[in-house]
SETOR-786394 format. One record per residue (C-alpha): residue number from 1; residue in one letter; x, y, z. Coordinates in steps of 0.25 Angstrom, whole numbers, always signed. Layout:
BEGIN
+-----+------+-------+-------+-------+
! seq ! type !  east ! north !    up !
+-----+------+-------+-------+-------+
! NUM !    A !     X !     Y !     Z !
...
+-----+------+-------+-------+-------+
END
This chain:
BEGIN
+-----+------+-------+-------+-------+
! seq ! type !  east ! north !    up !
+-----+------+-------+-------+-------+
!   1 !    X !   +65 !   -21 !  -171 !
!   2 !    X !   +71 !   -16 !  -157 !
!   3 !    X !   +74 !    -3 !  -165 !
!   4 !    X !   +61 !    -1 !  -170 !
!   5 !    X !   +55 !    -4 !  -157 !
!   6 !    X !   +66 !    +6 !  -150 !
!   7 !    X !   +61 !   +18 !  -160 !
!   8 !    X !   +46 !   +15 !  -157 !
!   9 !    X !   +49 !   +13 !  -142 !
!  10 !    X !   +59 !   +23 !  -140 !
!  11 !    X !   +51 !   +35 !  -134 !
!  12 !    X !   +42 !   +26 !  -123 !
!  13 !    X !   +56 !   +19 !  -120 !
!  14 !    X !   +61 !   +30 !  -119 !
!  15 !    X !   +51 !   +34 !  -108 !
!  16 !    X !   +52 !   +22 !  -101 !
!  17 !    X !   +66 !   +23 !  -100 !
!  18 !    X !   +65 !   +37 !   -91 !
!  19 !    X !   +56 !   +30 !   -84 !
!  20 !    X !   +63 !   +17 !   -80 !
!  21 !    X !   +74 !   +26 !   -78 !
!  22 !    X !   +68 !   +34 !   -68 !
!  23 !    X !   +63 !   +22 !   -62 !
!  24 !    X !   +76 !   +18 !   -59 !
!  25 !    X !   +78 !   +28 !   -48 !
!  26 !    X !   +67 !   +26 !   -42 !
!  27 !    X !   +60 !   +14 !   -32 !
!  28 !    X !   +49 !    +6 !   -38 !
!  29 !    X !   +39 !   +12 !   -30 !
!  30 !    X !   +32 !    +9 !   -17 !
!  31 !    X !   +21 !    -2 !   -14 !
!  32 !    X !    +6 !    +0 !   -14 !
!  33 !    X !    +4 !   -14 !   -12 !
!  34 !    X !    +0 !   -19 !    +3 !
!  35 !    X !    -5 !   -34 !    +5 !
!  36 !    X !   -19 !   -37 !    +6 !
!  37 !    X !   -25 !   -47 !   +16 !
!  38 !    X !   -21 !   -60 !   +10 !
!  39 !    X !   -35 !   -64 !   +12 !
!  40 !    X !   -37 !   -57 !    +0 !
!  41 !    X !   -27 !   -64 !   -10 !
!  42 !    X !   -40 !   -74 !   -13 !
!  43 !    X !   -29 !   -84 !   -17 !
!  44 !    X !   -31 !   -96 !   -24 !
!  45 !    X !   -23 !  -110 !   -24 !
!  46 !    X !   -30 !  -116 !   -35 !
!  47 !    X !   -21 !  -115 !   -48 !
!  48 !    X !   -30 !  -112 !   -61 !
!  49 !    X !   -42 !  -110 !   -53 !
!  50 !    X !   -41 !   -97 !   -47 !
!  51 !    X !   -31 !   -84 !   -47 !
!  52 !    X !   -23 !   -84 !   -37 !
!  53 !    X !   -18 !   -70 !   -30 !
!  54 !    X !    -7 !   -66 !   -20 !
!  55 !    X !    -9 !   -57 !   -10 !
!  56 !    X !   -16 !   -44 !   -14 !
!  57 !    X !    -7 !   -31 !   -13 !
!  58 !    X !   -16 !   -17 !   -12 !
!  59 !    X !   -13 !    -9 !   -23 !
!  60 !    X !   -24 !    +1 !   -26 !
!  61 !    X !   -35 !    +0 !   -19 !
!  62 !    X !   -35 !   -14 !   -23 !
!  63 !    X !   -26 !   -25 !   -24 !
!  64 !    X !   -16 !   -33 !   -32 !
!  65 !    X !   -14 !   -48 !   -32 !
!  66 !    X !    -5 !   -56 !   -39 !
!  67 !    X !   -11 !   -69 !   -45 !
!  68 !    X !    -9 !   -82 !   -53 !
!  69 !    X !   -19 !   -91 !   -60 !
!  70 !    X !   -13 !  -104 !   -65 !
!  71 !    X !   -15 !  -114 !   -74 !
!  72 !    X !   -24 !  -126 !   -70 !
!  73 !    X !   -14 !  -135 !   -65 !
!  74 !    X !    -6 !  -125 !   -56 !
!  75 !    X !    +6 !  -123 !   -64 !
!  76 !    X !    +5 !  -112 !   -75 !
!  77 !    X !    +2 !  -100 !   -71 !
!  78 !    X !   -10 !   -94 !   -81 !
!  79 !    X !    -8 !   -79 !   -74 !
!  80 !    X !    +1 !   -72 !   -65 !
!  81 !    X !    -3 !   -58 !   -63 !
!  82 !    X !    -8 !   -47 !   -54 !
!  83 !    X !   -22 !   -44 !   -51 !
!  84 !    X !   -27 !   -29 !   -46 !
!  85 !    X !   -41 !   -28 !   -43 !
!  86 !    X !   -49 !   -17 !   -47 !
!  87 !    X !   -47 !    -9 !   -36 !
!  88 !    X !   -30 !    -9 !   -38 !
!  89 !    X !   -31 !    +0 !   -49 !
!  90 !    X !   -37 !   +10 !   -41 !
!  91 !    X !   -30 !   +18 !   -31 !
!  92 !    X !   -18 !   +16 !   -35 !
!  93 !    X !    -6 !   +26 !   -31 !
!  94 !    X !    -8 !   +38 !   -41 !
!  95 !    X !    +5 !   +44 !   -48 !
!  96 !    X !   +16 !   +53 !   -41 !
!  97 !    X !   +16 !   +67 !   -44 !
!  98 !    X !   +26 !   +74 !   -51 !
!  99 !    X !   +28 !   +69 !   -66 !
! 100 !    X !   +33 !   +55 !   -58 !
! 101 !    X !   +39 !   +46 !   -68 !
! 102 !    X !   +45 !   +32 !   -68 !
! 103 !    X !   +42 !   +21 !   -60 !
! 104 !    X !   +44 !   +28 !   -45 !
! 105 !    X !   +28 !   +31 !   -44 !
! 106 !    X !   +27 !   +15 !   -44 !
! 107 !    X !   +18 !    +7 !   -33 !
! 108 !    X !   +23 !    -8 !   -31 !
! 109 !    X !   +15 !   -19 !   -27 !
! 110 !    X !   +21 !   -32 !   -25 !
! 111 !    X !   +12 !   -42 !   -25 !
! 112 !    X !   +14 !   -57 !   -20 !
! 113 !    X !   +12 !   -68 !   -28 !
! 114 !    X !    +2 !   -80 !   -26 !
! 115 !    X !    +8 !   -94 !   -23 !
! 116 !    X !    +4 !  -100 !   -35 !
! 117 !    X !   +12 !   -87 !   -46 !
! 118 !    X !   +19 !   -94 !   -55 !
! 119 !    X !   +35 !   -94 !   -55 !
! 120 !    X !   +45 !   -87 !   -56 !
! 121 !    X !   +37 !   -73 !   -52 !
! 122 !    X !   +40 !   -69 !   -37 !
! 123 !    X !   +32 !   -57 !   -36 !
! 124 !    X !   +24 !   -47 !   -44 !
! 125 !    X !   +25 !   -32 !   -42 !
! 126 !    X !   +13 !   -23 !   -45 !
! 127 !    X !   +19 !    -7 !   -47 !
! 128 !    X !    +8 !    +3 !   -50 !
! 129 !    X !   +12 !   +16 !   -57 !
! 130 !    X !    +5 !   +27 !   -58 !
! 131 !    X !   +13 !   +36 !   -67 !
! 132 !    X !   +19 !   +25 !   -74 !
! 133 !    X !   +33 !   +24 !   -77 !
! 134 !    X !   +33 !   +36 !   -88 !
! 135 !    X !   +31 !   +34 !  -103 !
! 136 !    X !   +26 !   +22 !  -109 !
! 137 !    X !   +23 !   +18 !   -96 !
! 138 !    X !   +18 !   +31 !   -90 !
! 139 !    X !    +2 !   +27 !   -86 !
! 140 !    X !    -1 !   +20 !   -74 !
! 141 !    X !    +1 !    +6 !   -73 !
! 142 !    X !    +6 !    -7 !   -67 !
! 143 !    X !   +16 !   -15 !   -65 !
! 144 !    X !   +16 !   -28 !   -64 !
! 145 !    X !   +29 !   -36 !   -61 !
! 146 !    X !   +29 !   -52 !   -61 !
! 147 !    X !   +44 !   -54 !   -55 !
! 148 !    X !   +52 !   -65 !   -56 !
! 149 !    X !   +62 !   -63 !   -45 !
! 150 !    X !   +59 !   -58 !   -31 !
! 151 !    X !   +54 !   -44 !   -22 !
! 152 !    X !   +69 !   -44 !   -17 !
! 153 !    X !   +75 !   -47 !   -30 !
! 154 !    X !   +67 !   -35 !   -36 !
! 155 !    X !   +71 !   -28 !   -23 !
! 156 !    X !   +86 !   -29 !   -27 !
! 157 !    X !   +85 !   -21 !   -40 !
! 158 !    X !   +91 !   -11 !   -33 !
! 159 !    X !   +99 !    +2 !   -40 !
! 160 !    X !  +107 !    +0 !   -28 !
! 161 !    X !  +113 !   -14 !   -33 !
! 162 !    X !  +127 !   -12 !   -37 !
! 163 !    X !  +123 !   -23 !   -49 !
! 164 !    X !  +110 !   -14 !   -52 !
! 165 !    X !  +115 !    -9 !   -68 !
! 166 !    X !  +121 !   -22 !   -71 !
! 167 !    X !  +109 !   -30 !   -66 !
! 168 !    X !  +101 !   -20 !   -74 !
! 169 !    X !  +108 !   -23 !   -86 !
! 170 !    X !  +108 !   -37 !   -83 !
! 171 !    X !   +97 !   -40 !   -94 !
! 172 !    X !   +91 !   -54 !   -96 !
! 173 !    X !   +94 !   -63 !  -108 !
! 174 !    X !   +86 !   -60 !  -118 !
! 175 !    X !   +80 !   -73 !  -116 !
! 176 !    X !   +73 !   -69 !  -105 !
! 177 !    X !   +66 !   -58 !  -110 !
! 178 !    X !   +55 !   -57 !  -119 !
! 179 !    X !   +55 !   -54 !  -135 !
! 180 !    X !   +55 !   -38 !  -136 !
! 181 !    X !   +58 !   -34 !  -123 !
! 182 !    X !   +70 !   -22 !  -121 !
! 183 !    X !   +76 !   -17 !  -110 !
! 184 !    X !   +73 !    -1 !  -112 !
! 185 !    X !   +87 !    +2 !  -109 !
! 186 !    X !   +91 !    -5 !  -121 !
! 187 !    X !   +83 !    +2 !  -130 !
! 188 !    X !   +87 !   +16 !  -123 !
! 189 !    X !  +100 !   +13 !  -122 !
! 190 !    X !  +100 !   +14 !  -107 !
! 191 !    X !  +107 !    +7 !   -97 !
! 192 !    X !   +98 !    -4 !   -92 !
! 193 !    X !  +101 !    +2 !   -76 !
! 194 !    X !   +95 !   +16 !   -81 !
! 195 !    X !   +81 !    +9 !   -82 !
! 196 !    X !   +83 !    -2 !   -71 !
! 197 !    X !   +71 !    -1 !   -62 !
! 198 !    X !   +74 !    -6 !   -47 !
! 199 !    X !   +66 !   -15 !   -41 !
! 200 !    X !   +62 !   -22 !   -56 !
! 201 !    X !   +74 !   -21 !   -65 !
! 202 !    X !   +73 !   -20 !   -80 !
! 203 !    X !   +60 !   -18 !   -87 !
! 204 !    X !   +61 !   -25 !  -101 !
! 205 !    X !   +50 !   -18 !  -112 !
! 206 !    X !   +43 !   -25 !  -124 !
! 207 !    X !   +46 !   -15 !  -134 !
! 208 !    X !   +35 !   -20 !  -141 !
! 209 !    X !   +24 !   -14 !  -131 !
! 210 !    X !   +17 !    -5 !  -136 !
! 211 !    X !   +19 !    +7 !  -128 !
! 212 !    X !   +34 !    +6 !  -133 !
! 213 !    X !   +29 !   +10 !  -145 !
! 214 !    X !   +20 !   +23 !  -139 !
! 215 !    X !    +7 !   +16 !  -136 !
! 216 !    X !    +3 !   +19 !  -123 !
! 217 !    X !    +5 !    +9 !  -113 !
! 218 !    X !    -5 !    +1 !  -106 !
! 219 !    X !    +3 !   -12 !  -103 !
! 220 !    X !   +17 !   -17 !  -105 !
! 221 !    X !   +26 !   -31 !  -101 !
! 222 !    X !   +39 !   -30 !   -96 !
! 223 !    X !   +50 !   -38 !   -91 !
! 224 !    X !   +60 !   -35 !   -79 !
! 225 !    X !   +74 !   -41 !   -79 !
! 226 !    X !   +85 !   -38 !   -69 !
! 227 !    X !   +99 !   -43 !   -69 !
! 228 !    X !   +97 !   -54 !   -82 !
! 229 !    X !   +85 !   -60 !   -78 !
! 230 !    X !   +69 !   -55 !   -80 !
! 231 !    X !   +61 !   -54 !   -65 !
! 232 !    X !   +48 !   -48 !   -69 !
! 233 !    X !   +37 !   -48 !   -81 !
! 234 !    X !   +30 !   -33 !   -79 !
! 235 !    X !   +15 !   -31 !   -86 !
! 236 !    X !   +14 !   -17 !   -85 !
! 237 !    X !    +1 !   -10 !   -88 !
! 238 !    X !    -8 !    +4 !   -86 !
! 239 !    X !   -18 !    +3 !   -75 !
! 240 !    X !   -28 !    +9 !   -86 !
! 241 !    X !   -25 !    -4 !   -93 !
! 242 !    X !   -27 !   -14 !   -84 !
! 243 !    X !   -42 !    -7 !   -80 !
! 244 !    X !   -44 !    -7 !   -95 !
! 245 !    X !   -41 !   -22 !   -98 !
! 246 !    X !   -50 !   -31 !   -97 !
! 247 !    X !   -41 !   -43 !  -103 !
! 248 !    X !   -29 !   -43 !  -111 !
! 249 !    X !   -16 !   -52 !  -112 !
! 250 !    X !    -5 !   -46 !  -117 !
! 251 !    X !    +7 !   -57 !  -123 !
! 252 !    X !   +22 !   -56 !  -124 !
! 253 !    X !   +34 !   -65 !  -129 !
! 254 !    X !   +40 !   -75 !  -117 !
! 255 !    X !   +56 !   -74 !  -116 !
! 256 !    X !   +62 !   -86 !  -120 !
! 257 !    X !   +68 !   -90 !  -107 !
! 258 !    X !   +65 !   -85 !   -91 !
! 259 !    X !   +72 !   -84 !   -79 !
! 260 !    X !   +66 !   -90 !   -69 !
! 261 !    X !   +58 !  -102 !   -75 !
! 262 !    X !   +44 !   -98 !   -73 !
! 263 !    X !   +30 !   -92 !   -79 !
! 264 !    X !   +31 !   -82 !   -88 !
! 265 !    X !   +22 !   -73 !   -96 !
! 266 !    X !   +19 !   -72 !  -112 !
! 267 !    X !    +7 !   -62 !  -106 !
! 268 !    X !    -1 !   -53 !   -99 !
! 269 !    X !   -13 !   -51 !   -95 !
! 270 !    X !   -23 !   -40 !   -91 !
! 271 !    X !   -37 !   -43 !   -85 !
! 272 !    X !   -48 !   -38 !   -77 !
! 273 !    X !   -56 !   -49 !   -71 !
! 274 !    X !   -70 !   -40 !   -66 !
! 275 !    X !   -74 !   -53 !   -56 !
! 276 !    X !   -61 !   -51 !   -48 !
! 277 !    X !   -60 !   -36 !   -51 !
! 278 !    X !   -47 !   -38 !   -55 !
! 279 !    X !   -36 !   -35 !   -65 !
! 280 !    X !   -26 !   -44 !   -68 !
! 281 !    X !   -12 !   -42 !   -75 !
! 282 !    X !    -7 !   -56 !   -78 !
! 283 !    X !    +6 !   -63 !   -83 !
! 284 !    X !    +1 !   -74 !   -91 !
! 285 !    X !    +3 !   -83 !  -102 !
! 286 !    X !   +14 !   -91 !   -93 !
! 287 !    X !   +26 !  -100 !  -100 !
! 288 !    X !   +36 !  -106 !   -92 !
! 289 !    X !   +50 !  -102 !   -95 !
! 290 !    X !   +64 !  -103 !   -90 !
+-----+------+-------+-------+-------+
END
């Protein structure tokens, strides 16, 4: 099976291998995202009632929120995700010039959590870019990180770090990662620090996506580890996509076991409320793991 996926996937693999490894010279981009006045949060405390936002981030000429809806009794969460209103796709920072590849033309926005987001998530960080990270993945589109460890943590996978190679090939029992999902570098035959990205880690691919196979991509789930232990789920999807979808949930397998105990997805989801104005890209479909 892995070696007919390997010969179906070799050449986008391939591709995104040059990219990650370009990626891991360069920073993980700058921030476009400033706070917006916390009157504007319209936060709610009422679990299954109302969606309840953090603190909007500017990003476009809009804003970003993260959000949560629970269930009706306050405990599971129904949604955790990112809304961006219509105006966020617009305005957004347009590519570098000069055939830029990679990752370094990347805008990060880091966007608190409300105070109801289920465990163990401590942050989610919002990356717009424009050119993409080269083939698959070279239209424009966002990332959307749901990390479980926190800013400084993330801040400390740094190539600087004596321990950075050995962290990076520190993989995560197999356990703890979902069905299908490789680490590109054992499909290239790659050590794992040649496409370690700082600041995130080890991006884990489904080779069953379907721009793997030569599709073109519109969206994609992927999972991060560093140092034996998963820390984010990444949704990542074209900006074209997210306009053109009005509702879609996509599933994927659990792992068997996490680490923290916590919430974690079997979904995502993509939506457009036209009341709110909003698009929403949503973990959902929660079980409670450890």
């Amino acid at each position: 099976m892995l070696a007919f996926t390997l010969r179906r996937a070799s050449t986008p693999v391939v591709a995104l291998a040059v990219a990650l490894v370009s990626f891991a010279a360069c920073d993980s981009g700058d921030s476009i995202g400033k706070p917006i006045s916390p009157d504007a949060a319209s936060r709610s405390v009422t679990p299954g009632v109302h969606r309840q936002y953090g603190t909007p981030m500017k990003v476009g000429n809009g804003r970003a929120r993260a959000y949560v809806t629970l269930d009706a009794r306050g405990e599971a969460p129904i949604e955790f995700g990112v809304a961006l209103d219509s105006l966020a796709m617009h305005g957004l920072p347009a590519p570098i010039g000069g055939g830029h590849d990679g990752h370094g033309d990347m805008h990060e926005t880091l966007l608190p959590l409300p105070p109801q987001a289920p465990a163990p998530y401590k942050f989610v960080e919002l990356d717009w870019n424009p050119a993409g990270h080269g083939d698959p993945y070279a239209a424009p589109h966002f990332d959307f990180h749901f990390y479980t460890i926190d800013v400084a943590e993330r801040n400390a996978i740094d190539p600087n770090d004596p321990q950075y190679a050995a962290k990076a090939a520190n993989f995560p029992a197999p356990d703890y990662l979902r069905p299908n999902y490789v680490c590109p570098c054992d499909l290239l035959g790659l050590p794992p620090v040649a496409i370690a990205v700082p600041r995130m880690g080890m991006h884990w691919l489904d080779v069953t996506s379907p721009e793997l196979g030569g599709a073109p991509f519109t969206t994609t789930m992927i999972t991060g580890s560093w140092d034996g232990k998963v820390i984010f789920q990444e949704p990542m999807i074209t900006r074209d996509f997210i306009m053109a979808t009005t509702d879609t949930t996509i599933s994927f397998p659990l792992p068997k076991r996490a680490s923290p105990a916590g919430w974690y997805p079997a979904a995502y989801r993509i939506s457009y409320d036209a009341k709110a104005r909003e698009y929403r890209i949503a973990l959902s479909d929660f079980t409670w793991l450890k």
